[in-house]
C-alpha positions as CSV (number, residue, x, y, z in Angstrom):
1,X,0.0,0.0,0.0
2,X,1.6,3.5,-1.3
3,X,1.1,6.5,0.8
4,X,-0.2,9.3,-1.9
5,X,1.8,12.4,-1.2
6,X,0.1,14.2,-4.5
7,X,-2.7,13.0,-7.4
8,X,-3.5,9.6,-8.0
9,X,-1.4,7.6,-10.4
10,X,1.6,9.1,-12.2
11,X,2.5,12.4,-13.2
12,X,3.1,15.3,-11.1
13,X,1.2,16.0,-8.0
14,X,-1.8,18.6,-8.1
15,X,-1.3,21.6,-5.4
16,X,-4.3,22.1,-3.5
17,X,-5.3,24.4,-0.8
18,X,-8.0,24.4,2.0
19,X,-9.2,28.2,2.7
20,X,-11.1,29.5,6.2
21,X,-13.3,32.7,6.2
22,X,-11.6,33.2,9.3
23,X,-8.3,33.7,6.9
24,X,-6.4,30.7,7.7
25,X,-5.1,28.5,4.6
26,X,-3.8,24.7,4.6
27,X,-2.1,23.2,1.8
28,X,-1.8,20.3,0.3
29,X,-2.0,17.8,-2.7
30,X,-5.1,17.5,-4.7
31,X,-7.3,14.2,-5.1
32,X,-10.5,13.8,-6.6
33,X,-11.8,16.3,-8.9
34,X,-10.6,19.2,-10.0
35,X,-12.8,21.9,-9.1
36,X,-13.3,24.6,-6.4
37,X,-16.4,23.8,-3.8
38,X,-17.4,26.1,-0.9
39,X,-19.2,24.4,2.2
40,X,-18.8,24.6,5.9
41,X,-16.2,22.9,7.4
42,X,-16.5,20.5,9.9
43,X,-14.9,16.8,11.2
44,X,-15.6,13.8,11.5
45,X,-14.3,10.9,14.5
46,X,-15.2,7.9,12.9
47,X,-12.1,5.7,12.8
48,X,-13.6,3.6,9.9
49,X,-16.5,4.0,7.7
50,X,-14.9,6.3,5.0
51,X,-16.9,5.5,2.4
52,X,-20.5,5.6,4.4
53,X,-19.7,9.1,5.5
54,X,-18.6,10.2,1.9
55,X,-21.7,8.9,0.7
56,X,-24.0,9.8,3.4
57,X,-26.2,12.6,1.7
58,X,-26.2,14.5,5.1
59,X,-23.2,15.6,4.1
60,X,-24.6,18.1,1.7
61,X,-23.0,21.1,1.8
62,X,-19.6,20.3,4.3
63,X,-16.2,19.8,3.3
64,X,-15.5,17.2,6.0
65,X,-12.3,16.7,7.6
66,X,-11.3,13.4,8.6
67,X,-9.7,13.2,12.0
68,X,-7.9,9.4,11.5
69,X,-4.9,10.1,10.1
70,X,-5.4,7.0,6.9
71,X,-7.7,7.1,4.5
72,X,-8.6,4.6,1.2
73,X,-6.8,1.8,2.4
74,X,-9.8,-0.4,2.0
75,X,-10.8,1.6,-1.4
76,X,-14.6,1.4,-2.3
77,X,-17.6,-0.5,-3.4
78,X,-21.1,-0.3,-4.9
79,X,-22.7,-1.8,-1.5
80,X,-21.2,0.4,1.0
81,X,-22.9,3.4,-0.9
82,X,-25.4,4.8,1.1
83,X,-26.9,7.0,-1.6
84,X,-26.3,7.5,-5.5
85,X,-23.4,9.2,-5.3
86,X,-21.5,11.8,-2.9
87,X,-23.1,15.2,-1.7
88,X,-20.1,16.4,0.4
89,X,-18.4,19.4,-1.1
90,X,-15.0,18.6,-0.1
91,X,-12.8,16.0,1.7
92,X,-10.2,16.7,4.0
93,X,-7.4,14.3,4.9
94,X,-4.2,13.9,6.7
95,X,-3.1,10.8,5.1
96,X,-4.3,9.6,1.6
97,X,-3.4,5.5,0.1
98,X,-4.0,5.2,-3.2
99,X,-3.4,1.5,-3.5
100,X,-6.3,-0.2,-1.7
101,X,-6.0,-3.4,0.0
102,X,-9.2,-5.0,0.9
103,X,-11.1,-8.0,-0.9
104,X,-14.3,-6.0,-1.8
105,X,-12.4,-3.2,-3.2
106,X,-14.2,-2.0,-6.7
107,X,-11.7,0.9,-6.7
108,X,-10.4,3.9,-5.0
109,X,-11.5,6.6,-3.3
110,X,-9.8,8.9,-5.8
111,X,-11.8,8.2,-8.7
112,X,-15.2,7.6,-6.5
113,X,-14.7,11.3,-5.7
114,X,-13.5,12.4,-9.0
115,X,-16.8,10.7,-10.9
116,X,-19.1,12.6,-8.5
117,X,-17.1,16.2,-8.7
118,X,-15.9,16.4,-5.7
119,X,-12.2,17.6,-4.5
120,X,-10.1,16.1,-2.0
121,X,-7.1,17.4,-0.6
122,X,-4.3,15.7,1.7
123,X,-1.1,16.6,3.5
124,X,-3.1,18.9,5.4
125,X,-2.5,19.0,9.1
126,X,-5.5,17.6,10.5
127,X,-4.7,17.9,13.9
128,X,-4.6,21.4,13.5
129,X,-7.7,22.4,11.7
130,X,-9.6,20.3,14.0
131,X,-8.5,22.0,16.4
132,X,-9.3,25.5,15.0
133,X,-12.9,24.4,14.1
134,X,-12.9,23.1,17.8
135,X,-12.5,26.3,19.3
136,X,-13.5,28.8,16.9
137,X,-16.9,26.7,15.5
138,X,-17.4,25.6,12.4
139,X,-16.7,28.2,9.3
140,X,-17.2,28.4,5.7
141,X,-14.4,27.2,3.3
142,X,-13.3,26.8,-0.2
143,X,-11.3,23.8,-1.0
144,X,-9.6,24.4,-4.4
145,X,-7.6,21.2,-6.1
146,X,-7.7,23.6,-9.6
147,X,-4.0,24.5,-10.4
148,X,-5.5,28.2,-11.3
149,X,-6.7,29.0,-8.3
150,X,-4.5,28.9,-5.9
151,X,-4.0,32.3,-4.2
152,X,-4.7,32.5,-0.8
153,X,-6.1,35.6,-0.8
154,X,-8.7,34.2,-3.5
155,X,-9.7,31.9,-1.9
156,X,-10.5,33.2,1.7
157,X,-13.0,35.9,-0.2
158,X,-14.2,33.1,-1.7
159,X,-14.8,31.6,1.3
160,X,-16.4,35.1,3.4
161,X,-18.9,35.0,0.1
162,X,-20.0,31.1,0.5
163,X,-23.3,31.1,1.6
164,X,-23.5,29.0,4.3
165,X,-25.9,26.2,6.0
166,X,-28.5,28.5,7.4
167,X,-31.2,29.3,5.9
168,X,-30.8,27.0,2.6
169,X,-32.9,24.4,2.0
170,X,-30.2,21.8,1.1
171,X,-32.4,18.8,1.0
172,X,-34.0,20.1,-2.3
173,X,-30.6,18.8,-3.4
174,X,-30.7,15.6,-2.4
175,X,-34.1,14.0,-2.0
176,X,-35.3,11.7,-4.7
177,X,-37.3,12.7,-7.7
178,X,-40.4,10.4,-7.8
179,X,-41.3,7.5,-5.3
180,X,-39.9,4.7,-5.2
181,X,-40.3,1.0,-3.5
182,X,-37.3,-0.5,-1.2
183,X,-36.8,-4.0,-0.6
184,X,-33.0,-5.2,0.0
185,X,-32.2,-6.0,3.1
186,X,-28.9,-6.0,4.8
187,X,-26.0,-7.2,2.7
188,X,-27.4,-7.4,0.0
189,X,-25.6,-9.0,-2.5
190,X,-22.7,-9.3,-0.4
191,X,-20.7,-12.7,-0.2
192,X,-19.3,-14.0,2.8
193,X,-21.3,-12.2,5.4
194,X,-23.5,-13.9,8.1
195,X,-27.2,-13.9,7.3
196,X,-29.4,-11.4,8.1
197,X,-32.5,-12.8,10.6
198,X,-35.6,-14.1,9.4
199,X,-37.9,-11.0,8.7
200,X,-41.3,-10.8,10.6
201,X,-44.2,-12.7,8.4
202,X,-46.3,-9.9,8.8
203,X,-45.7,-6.8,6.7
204,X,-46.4,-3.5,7.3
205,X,-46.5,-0.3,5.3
206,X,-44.2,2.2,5.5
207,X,-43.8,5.6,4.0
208,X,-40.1,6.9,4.3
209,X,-39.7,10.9,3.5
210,X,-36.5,11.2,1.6
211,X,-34.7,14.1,3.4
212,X,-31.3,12.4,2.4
213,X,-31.9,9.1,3.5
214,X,-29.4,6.6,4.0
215,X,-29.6,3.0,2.5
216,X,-28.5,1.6,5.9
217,X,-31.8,3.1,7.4
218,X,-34.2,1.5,4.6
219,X,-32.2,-2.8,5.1
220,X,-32.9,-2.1,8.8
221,X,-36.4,-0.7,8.1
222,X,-37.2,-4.0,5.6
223,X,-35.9,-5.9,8.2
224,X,-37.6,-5.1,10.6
225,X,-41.3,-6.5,8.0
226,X,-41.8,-2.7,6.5
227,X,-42.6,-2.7,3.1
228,X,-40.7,0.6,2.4
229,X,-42.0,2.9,-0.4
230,X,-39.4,6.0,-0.3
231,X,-41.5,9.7,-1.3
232,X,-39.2,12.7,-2.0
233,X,-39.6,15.6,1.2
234,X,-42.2,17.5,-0.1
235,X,-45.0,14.9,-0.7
236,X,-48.1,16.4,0.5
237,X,-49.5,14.1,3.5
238,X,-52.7,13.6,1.7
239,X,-50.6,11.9,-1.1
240,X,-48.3,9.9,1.3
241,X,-51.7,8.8,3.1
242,X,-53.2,7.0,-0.4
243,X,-50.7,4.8,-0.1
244,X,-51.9,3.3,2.7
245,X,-49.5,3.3,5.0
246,X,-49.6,1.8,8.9
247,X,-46.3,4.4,9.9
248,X,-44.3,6.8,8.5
249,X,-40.6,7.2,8.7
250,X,-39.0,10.9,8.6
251,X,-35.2,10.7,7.5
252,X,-31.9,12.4,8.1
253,X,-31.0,14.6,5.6
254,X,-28.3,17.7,5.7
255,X,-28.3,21.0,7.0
256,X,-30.5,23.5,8.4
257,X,-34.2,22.0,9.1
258,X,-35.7,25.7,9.2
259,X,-35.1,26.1,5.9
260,X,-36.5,22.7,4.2
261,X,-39.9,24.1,2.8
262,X,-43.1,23.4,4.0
263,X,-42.2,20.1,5.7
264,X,-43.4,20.8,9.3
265,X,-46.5,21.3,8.1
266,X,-46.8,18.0,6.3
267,X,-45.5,16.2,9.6
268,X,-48.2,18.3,11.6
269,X,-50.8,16.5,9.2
270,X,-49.1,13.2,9.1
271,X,-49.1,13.1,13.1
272,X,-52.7,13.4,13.6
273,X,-53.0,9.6,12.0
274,X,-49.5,8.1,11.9
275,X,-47.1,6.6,13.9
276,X,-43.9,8.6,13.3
277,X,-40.4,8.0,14.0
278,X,-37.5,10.0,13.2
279,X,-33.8,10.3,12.8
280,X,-31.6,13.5,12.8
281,X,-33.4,15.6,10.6
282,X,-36.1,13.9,10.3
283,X,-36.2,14.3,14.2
284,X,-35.1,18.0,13.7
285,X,-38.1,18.4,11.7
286,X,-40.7,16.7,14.3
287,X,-39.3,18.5,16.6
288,X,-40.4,22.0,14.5
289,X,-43.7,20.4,13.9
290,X,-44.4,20.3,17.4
291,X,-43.7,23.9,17.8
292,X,-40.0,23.5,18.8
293,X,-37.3,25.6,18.0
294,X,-33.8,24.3,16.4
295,X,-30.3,26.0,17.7
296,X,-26.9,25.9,15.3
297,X,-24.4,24.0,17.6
298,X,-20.7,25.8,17.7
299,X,-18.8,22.9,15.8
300,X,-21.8,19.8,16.1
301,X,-21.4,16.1,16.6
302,X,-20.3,14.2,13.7
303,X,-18.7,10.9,14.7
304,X,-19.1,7.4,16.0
305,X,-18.5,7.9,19.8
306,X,-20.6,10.5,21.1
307,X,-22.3,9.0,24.5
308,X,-26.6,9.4,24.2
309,X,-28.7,8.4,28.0
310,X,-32.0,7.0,27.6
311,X,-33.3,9.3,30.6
312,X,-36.1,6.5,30.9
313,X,-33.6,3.6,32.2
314,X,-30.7,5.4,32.9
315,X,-28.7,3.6,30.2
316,X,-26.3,5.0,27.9
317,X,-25.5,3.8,24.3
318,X,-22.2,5.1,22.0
319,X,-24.2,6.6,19.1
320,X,-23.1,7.3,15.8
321,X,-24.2,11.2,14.9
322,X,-23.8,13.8,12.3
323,X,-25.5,16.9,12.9
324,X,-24.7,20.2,13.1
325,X,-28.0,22.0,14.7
326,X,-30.0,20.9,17.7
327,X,-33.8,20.7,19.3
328,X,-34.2,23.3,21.9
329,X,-35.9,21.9,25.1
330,X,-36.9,25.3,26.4
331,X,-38.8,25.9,23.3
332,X,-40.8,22.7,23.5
333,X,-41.9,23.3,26.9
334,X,-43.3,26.6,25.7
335,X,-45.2,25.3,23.0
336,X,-47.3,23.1,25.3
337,X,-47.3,20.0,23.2
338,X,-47.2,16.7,25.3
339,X,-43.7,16.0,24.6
340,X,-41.2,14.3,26.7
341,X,-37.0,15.0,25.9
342,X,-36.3,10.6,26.3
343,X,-32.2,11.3,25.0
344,X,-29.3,13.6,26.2
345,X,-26.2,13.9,24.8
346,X,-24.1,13.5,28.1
347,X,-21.1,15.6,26.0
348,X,-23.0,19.1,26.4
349,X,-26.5,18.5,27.5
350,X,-28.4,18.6,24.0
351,X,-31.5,16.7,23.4
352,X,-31.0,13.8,21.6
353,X,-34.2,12.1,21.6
354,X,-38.4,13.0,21.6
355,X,-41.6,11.3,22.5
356,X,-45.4,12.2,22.5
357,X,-47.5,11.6,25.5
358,X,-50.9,10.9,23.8
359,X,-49.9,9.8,20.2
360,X,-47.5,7.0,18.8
361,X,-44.3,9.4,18.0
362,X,-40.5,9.2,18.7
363,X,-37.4,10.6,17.1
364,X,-33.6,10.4,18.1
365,X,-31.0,12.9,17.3
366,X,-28.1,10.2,16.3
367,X,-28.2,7.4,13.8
368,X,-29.0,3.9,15.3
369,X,-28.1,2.4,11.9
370,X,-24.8,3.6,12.6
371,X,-23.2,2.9,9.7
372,X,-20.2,3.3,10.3
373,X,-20.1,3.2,14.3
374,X,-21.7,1.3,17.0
375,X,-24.7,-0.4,17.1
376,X,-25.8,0.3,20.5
377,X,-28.9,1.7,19.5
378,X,-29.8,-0.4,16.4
379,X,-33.0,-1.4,19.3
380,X,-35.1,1.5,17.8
381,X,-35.8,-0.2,15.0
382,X,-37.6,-3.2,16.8
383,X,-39.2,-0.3,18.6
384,X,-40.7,1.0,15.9
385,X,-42.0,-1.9,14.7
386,X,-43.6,-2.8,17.5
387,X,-45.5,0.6,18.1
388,X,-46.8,0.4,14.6
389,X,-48.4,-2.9,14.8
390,X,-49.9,-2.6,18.2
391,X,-51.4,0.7,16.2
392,X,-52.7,-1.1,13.5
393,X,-54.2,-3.6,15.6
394,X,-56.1,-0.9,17.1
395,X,-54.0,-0.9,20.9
396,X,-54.0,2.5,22.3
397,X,-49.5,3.4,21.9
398,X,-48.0,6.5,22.3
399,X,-44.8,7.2,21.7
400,X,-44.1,8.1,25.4
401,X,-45.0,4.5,26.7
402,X,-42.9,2.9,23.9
403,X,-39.8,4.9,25.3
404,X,-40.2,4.4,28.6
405,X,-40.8,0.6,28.5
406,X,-38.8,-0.8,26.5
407,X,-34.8,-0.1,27.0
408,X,-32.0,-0.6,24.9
């Protein structure tokens, strides 16, 4: 395995640099497209899991700096993707291996960026910028792996002019165009892997809002009995109702959930008949819908080791998250709504989970598909599941009772 100090492959390598608003500029050597992106800059702790993160759609919008120090040693393949290609705008690394050594390898991270148009850089002191972002928040930036456009004072007005995470609506970007119907379940395709477990005989139906959704989510979902039919964000509720659905299944998705048009409003209708659960956004969004408020975090939690308490048992899983803004509790409590705060982040405090008193909703802040990370709270799933058929077969559930009795 060779070390890549500058492009892929032969030839010269490609300078790159890494701009702040705040001024600061990293260089480096360019992999992946050529091209200049903007996006906020953030990191990411996940020790493996490259390729799920670069492919996670909540991503949209971020150059993301990885804080492990070696990356594409293991390369790529079609069925670690979790969406159709990558959203990120940039990809930040200390420590870049071109010659991947893994049995499932299709290819390289190199090209896998350089097919979707998106620029890598590496060389970059990691340690450092993580750092910055650490105690200064997180910032716009303009990654740049196009020989042109290199100047450093280019690029940090390029990077004062981005536009930002606030107040954009980024999943326009990245939900799907029509519906669709999901039915693969874990592994799929996949030799050499233990089998997933028999799936329930009874099926259920399930609408999934696309707000970026992960593939991860929708195996877990199928295996779980849901017969998935994916609808882009903005389906009306009246529309996602004719299908007939016994729950309905609000996604993550990437940046600010203020900004993601007329979406409350659908939950709102969706929650007077539904079971709902949600994750990250999709709990964002819930949250909005049930007259919350949402806060920008200084840097956010993006990583697989960030420690969530189930305030109902005490309990505390290692959660896999990627978010950069937060439910406010305050906010809830002044709305009125019946809503109980079931999850903390014991790092700083923020709520991490959501449940109704009265009707059959929960969401969670972090990603219990993990993917990568632990699986500590992969539990939610079965929880779901549970409170939708006891709703379908007419038992009085709420979301609330759900949470509290069941633990992970």
């Amino acid at each position: 395995m060779k070390a890549l100090l500058g492009s892929a492959g032969s030839g010269p390598a490609r300078e790159a640099a890494l701009a702040l608003a705040d001024g600061t500029v990293y260089r480096g050597h360019g992999f992946g497209a050529s091209a200049v992106r903007d996006g906020e800059v953030i990191f990411n702790t996940s020790m493996t899991g490259y390729q799920e993160i670069v492919s996670d759609p909540s991503y949209a919008g971020q150059i993301v700096t990885m804080t492990y120090t070696q990356i594409g040693n293991v390369g790529v393949n079609p069925e670690d993707d979790e969406s159709r290609r990558p959203f990120l705008s940039g990809f930040v690394v200390k420590e870049f291996f071109d010659e991947p050594s893994n049995w499932r390898a299709r290819g390289g991270i190199d090209g896998f960026l350089a097919e979707a148009g998106v620029p890598g850089i590496c060389g970059v002191d990691t340690r450092a910028l993580v750092r910055r972002i650490r105690d200064a928040g997180a910032q716009a930036g303009v990654l740049s792996t196009d020989p042109a456009l290199q100047a450093a004072d280019e690029l940090v007005a390029l990077a004062r002019r981005a536009p930002g995470l606030d107040g954009h609506d980024w999943v326009a970007k990245v939900t799907c165009d029509d519906p669709y119907r999901w039915d693969e379940g874990r592994w799929g395709g996949v030799g050499g892997q233990l089998p997933a477990p028999p799936r329930p005989e009874r099926r259920l139906e399930l609408v999934a809002y696309d707000f970026g959704i992960k593939r991860s989510i929708l195996r877990l979902l199928v295996e779980q009995g849901f017969s998935v039919t994916v609808v882009p964000a903005n389906t009306p509720a009246r529309e996602a109702l004719a299908l007939g659905p016994d729950g309905v299944f609000l996604s993550n998705g990437p940046g600010d959930p203020r900004a993601v048009r007329g979406v409350r409003e659908i939950v709102r209708e969706l929650a007077e008949s539904k079971p709902l659960f949600g994750i990250c956004l999709g709990h964002q969004i819930l949250g909005l819908a049930l007259g919350g408020e949402i806060r920008k975090l200084k840097f956010g939690h993006h990583g697989g080791n960030q420690p969530g308490q189930d305030l109902a048992t005490g309990r505390v899983a290692i959660c896999a998250e990627n978010h950069g803004y937060a439910v406010d509790a305050e906010s809830l409590r002044e709305a009125g709504e019946p809503v109980d705060v079931t999850h903390v982040n014991l790092n700083d405090g923020t709520v991490e989970g959501l449940a109704h008193r009265t009707k059959p909703i929960f969401s969670v802040q972090y990603h219990p598909e993990a993917s990568p990370g632990p699986h500590d709270a992969s539990y939610l799933f079965s929880r779901f599941r549970d409170m939708v058929e006891r709703h379908a077969a007419g038992d009085a559930v709420t979301g609330a009772l759900v949470a509290t009795n069941q633990a992970c």
